[in-house]
N, C-alpha and C positions, 0 to 999 in steps of 0.2 A: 408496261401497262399503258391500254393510249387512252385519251380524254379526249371530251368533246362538251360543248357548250348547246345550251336548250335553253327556251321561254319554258317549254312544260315538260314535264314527263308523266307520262301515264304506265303504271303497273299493271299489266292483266290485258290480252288481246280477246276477251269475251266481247259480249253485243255490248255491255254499258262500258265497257274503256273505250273500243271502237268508238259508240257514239259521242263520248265525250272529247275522245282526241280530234274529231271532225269537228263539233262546235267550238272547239277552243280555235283551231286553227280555223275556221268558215264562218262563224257569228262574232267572235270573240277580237279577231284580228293577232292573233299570236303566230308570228313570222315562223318558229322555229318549233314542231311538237314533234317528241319522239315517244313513240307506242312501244312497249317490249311485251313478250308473250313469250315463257319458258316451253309450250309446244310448239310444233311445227308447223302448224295451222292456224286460223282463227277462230273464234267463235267452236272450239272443238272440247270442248268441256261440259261447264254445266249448263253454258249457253244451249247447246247439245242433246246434254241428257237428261232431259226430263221433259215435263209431260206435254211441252208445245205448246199449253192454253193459251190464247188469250182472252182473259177474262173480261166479263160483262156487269160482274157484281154476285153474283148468284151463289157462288161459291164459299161467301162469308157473313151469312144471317146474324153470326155474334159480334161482327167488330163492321160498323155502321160505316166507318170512316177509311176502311180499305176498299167496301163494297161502292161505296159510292165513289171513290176517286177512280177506281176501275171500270165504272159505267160514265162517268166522265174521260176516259182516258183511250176505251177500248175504239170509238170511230175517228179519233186519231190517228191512232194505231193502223188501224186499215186505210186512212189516206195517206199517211205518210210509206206505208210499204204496202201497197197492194198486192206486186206481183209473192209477195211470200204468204201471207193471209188464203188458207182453205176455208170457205165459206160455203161448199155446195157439199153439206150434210147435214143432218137434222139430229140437234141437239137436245138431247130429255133428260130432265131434273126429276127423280124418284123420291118419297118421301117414304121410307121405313115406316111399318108399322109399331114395331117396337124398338125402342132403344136409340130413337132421334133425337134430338137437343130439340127440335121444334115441327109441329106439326104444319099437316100440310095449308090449313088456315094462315098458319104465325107466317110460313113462306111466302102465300099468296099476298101477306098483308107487306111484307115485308120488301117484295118485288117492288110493287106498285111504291113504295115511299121511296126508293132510289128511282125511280121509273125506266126500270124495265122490262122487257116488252115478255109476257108468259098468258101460256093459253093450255087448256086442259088438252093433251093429245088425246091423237083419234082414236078410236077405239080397235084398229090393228095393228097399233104401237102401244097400246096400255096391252094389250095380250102378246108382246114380248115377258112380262114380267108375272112372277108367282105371286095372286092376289093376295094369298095367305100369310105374306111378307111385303107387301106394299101398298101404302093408304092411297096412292096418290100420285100420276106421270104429268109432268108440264114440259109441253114444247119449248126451247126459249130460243136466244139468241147470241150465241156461242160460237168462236171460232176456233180454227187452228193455226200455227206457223209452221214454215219449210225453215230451221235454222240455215240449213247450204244455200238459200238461196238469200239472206240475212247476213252470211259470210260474204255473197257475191260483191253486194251491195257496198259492205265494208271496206273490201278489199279494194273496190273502184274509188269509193268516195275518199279512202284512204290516200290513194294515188294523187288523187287530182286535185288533193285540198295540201298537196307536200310533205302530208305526215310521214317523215319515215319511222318505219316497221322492222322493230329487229327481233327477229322468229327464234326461238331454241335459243332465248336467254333469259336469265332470271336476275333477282335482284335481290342481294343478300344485306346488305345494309344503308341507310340511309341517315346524312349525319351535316350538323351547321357544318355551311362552309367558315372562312373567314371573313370574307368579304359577304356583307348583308346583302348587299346589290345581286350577287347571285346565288343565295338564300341557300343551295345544299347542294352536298357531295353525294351521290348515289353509286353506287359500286354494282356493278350487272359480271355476272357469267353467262358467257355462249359455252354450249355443250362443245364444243370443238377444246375448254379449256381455256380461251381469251378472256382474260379479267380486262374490265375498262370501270372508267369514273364518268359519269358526268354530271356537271355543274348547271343547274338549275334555279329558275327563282320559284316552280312551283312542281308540285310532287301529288299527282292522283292515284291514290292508293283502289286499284278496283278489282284486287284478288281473289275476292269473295271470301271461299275459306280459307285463303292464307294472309287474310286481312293484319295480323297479330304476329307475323313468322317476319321478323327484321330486327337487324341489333344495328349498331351507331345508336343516336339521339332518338330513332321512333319510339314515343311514349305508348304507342299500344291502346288500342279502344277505350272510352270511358263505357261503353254501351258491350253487357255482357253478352255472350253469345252462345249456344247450343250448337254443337254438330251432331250429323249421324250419318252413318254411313246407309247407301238408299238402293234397293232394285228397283228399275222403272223397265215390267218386262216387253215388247216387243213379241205380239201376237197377229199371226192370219185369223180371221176370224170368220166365221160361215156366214156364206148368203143374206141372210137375214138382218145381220150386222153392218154388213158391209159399209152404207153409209149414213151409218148413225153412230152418235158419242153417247153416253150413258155415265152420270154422277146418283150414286144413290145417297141419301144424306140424312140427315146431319150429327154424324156419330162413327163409328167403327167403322165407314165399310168403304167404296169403292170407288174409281173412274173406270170409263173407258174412254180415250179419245182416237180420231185418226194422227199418225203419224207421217207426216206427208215426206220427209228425211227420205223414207224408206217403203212408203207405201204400206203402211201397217200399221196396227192401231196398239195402242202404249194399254199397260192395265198398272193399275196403282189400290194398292188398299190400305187402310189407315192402319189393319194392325200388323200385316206383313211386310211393306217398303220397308220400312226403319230398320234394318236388322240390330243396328243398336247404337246407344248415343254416348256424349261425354259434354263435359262445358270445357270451352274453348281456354288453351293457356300456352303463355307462352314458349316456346320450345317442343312444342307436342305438334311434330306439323302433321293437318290431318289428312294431307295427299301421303305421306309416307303409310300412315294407319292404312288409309283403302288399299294401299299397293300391297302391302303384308296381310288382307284377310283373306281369308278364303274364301272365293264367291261363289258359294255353292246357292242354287236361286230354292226361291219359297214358289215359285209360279205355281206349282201344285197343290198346294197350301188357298193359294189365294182363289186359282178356279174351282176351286172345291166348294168355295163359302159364294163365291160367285153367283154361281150356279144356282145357288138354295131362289137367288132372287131375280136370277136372269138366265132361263137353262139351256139356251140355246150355246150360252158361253162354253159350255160343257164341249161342245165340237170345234171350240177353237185349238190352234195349234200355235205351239209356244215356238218360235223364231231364234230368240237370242232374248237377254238383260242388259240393259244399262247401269249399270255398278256409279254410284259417284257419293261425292260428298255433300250432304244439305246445309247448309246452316242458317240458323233463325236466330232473331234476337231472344232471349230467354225471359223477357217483359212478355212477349205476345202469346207464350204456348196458353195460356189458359183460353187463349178470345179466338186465337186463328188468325190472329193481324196481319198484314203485310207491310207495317209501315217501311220507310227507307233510312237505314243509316245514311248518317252524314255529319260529318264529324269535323269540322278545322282545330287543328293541333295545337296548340299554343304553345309548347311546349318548342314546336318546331314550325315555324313559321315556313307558311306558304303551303301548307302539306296538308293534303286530304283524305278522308277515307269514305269510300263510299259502298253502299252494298244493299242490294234492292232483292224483294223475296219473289216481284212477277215482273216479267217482262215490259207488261204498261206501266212501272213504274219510273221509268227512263224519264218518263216528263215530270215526276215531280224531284227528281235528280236536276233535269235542264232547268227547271224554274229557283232550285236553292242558288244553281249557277247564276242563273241571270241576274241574282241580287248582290254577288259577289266583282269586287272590281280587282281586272287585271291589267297588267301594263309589262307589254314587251319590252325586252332589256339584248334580245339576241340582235349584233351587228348585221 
């Protein structure tokens, strides 16, 4: 078995390990960070698969405090990575006539106190939609990400900032060392079968849903969690669609966004993605569950109900599914939150866990950091 020594280790090569093993080694000053990622790729999971948003606020009328840190967050977002950021489509927010959590007034009102930017669309983007099933179409200000080109990004700043990157290995347990100076033993498998250790003073837990899956000393989330397993289908969509995104809201029903991955626009509906859920516990890992279900997709399910309120969906053509694993803190299902786990261990010093439910939420990840003090120990 060989070892090797680290200031950090980070679990999980998605966009928020990626970015935090760059800040740790590029803002931070940590000589020594290694990144592990049990794929073979980066950013090739949930980073991946799902719906590309970046949101503006719009998306969570119930929970005042994700909406607004996401319209503080989202032209960030777009300066800090522009070339990934799709911006030339026109984004509309529908308000159901029956069966919304809020009406098209309560959104209008509700825009405006996060301040952002909505305008009644024109009147041959409100006749995309069945009036009979919708009060109400506002233009807003919504965008998309390319994740591969978010990979790019990673993999260069990865290089350049000397994070090394160990791809197709996982990380089975984590446990005090003896020595407090170098805070913990972490034990990695590479699929080839190479078990190693390394000795760390600090341990970023940013597996998402395998946040809870480690034996040694990991004491495991205080913050309970919900999984489910999710289709985010991959659709051509007719002319008419082509470049527009469509949320109709606030209740049972739907997105549609462009998918710039692949040149295709994602469709998601609230009561078909979920095929089905569970609360998170130890030893139940839920990347094993997804690989064991059968992914037979709902997409036909979902353009059926689609349709009732946007019929041109009806001539879309279903592509391929993105099958993966969601998880949410089990505090937010009632509001729609997105707050951010983040967690220091006490139990195991230096060890973190971190787990964000949108993409803009990376900066309120970097700012827990920046209140945190670290201090390189690698020669």
């Amino acid at each position: 078995m060989s070892s090797s020594e680290a200031d950090a280790l980070v679990i999980g090569g998605g966009f928020y390990g990626a970015a935090i093993a760059i800040y740790l080694a590029k803002q931070r000053g940590l000589r020594r960070v290694i990144l592990v990622e049990k794929e073979a790729k980066l950013l090739s999971r949930a980073s991946y698969h799902n719906q590309a948003r970046v949101h503006n606020g719009y998306h969570y009328p119930r929970s005042f405090t994700t909406a607004f840190r996401s319209r503080v967050n989202l032209p960030r977002f777009v300066r800090d990575w522009p070339d990934a950021v799709k911006q030339d489509f026109t984004k509309l927010y529908a308000i159901a006539r029956r069966n919304s959590k809020v009406t098209a007034r309560q959104f209008e009102r509700f825009c405006h106190e996060i301040g952002a930017n909505i305008q009644p669309a024109e009147n041959g983007l409100r006749e995309l939609f069945d009036p009979k099933f919708i009060e109400s179409v506002f233009r807003v200000e919504e965008y998309a990400f390319d994740s591969t080109k978010l990979a790019a990004w990673a993999k260069q700043e990865l290089a350049q900032t000397n994070v090394e990157v160990r791809l197709s290995t996982s990380v089975s347990a984590m446990s005090r060392a003896s020595s407090a100076r170098k805070g913990m033993v972490v034990t990695t498998h590479h699929d080839s079968g190479n078990v190693s250790t390394v000795h760390c003073r600090y341990v970023f837990n940013c597996t998402y849903s395998g946040l809870n899956q480690f034996g040694g000393h990991f004491p495991g989330t205080q913050t309970k969690l919900k999984h489910e397993i999710t289709e985010m289908a991959l659709i051509q969509v007719p002319p008419a669609l082509k470049d527009i995104g469509v949320t109709v809201m606030d209740g049972p029903f739907f997105s549609m966004m462009p998918f710039p991955a692949r040149g295709l626009h994602t469709l998601s509906h609230v009561r078909y993605t979920p095929h089905f859920s569970w609360q998170d516990e130890v030893g139940a890992d839920p990347y094993k569950k997804l690989q064991e279900y059968d992914h037979v997709s709902r997409v036909d399910r979902m353009v059926r109900d689609v349709g009732r309120y946007l019929p041109s969906v009806l001539d879309a053509k279903h592509v391929d599914s993105l099958f993966e694993v969601k998880t949410v803190l089990q505090k937010n299902e009632g509001d729609d939150g997105r707050p951010i786990l983040f967690e220091k261990h006490a139990e195991l010093p230096g060890c973190y866990s971190v787990l964000g439910g949108k993409i803009d939420n990376i900066y309120d990840v970097l700012e827990q950091l920046d209140t945190e003090k670290f201090e390189a120990v690698s020669e």
